[in-house]
Every structure is written in C-alpha cells, then in structure tokens.
FIDRENVEX-661715 format. One record per residue (C-alpha): z negated, y, x; residue in three letters. Coordinates in steps of 0.02 Angstrom, whole numbers, padded with zeros to 5 digits, always signed. Example, Ala and Ser with C-alpha at 12.3 -4.5 7.8 and 13.67 -1.06 7.14 Angstrom:
2
-00390-00225+00615ala/-00357-00053+00684ser/
This chain:
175
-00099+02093-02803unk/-00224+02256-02824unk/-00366+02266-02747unk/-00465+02435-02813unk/-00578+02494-02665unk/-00468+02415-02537unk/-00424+02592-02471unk/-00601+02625-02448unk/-00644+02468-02365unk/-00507+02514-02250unk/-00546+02703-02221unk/-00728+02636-02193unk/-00656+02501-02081unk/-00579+02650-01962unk/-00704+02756-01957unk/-00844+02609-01903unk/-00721+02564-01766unk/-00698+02750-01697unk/-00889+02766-01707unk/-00933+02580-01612unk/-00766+02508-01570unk/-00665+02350-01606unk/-00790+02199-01695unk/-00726+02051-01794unk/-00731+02068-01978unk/-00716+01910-02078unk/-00617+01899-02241unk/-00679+01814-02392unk/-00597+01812-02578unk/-00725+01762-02706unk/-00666+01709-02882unk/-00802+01755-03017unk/-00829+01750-03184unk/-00761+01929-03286unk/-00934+01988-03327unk/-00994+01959-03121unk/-00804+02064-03097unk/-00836+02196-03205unk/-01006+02225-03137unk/-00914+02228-02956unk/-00814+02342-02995unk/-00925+02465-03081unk/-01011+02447-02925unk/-00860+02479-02828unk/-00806+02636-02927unk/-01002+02696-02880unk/-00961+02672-02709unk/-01096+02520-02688unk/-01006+02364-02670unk/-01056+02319-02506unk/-01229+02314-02386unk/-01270+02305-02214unk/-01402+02208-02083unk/-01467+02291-01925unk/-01510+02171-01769unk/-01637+02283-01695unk/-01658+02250-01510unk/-01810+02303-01382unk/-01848+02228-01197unk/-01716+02072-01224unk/-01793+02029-01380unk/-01726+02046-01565unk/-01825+02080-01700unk/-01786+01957-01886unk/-01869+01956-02036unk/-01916+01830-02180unk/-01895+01901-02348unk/-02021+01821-02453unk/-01892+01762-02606unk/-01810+01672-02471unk/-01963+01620-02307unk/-01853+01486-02269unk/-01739+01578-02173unk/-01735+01710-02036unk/-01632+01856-02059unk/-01592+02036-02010unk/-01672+02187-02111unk/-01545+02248-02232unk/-01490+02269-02399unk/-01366+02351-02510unk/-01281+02524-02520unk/-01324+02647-02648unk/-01225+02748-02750unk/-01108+02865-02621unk/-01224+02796-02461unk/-01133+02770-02303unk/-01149+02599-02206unk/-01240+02692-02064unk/-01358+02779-02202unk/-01375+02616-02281unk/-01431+02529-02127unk/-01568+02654-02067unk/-01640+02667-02255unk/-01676+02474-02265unk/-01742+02479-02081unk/-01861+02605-02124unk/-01892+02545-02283unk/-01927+02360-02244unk/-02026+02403-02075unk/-02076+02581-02090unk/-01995+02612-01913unk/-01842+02727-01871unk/-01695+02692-01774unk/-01525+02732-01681unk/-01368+02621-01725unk/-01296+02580-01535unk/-01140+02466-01634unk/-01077+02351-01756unk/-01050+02185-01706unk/-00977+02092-01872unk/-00919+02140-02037unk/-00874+02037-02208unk/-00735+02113-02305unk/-00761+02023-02481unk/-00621+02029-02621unk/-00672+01990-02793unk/-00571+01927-02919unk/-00542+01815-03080unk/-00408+01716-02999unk/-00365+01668-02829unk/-00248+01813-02758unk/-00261+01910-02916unk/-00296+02069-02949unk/-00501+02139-02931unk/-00595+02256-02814unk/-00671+02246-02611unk/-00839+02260-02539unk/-00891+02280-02363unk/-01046+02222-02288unk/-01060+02265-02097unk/-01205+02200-01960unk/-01257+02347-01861unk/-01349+02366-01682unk/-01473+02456-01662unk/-01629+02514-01560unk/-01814+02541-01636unk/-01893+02702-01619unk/-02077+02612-01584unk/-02119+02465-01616unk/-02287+02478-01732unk/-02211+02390-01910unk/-02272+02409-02081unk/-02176+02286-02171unk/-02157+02304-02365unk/-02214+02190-02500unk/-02050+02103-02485unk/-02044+02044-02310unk/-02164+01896-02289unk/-02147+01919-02112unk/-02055+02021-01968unk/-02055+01952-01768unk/-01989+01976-01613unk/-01864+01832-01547unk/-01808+01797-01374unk/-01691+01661-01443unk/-01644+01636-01612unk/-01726+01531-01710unk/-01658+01361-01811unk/-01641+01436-01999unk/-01542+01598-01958unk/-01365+01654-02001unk/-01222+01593-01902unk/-01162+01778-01871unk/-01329+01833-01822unk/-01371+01661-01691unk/-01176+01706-01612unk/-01244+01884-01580unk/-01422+01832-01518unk/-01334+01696-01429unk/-01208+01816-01337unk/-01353+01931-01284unk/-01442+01808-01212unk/-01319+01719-01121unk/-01277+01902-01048unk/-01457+01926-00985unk/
C-alpha cells in the first residue's frame, strides 16, 4: 500500500509534537470515488490536504462558533490549509479571519490523520487536520459574514464535536 503525502503527515506529525508535546491523533481511511481522489491528491501535491480548529480559551471559558451553512452545531474556528501553509499558519489565519482577533497557539490537543483511497487499504494520499490551543489577544470580535455567531462557553454545549466536548470537558473538570 502507498500512501503519497504520508511522509509529510509524518514529518508534520514530529514537528507538532516537539513544538506542544504528545496528543492523540485519530486514524481514519476514507474510500472515495476517483474524481473526489484525484482532487485529494492534487490537493496533497499543493501541500493543502488537511485543516485545523483552534479552541481559544480566556478566564475558564472557551470561545465556539456557529458557521451559518451549518447554525446547528457549535464548533471551533477553523478551516483549511492553503497552498504551502503550515498547520500553525493555518490556524491563526482562520482565527483572525473568522473573528478579526489575534492569537498565540499554547498546544494541540487532537489530530485526524485521514487516508484517502479508491479501495480499502489501497493505494491514495494523507491529510492531516490538527485542533490547536490557543489564547486570544483581546477579546473585542468582528466575526465575518460566515459565522452566524461566536460565544463564550463555560461548558460545552449539546450540538458540539465529540473531540472538542472531551477537551472542554477535561478543562473543566481540571478547574
């Protein structure tokens, strides 16, 4: 089995957990169709096959966001990589982006290495999306067009990812 971009995943891998230590990362395979697999790994090639979220945290609280094509849920701001972006670039471009505030990454607390191929175990490309911590610098937001709306949580809410709920979960049982 190949796996083009699983060096970089890995390199990227080793280099997150000199910066911020050990975190669990999750493995997925994903079997798509070959047009969703070439467009992977064009995107791999580009060094973009991957994203990141950034848990924000200020005076015990953590601040999620609804994105308006999906209000239903609460999430973390975030996004995808651009072409040759690292994860750590990635994450502070969508914070600032999506809330117009800046910040420092203090960690990374969860990572999803996803393999992408036409066939179970067969041959295709990797992607790496990685949750980041972080703290705000301020706390005034100007959230873009596509965030219907950005708050501050002492617990997490119901509709929020399981990753981010264990991490919100975790702080607040440390408190």
């Amino acid at each position: 089995m190949s796996r083009e971009g699983s060096a970089t995943v890995e390199t990227t891998l080793d280099q997150l957990r000199e910066s911020y230590g050990r975190f669990p990362v999750v493995e997925e395979e994903t079997v798509v169709p070959e047009e969703a697999l070439v467009e992977c790994m064009a995107s791999a090639s580009e060094g973009r096959l991957g994203g990141t979220r950034t848990l924000l945290e200020r005076d015990g609280r953590a601040l999620l966001v609804r994105y308006r094509d999906n209000p239903d849920v609460w999430d973390l701001p975030g996004g995808g990589l651009s072409r040759h972006e690292t994860h750590e670039q990635t994450a502070k471009r969508h914070v600032a982006d999506q809330l117009g505030i800046e910040c420092e990454l203090t960690g990374a607390f969860h990572a999803r290495r996803q393999s992408f191929s036409l066939v179970e175990a067969g041959d295709g490309t990797e992607g790496l999306w990685v949750h980041f911590e972080g703290e705000p610098f301020g706390t005034d937001l100007d959230p873009a067009p596509e965030i219907a709306e950005a708050r501050w949580f002492e617990t997490a809410p119901d509709a929020v990812a399981a990753p981010i709920r264990e991490r919100i979960g975790v702080r607040a049982a440390a408190d």
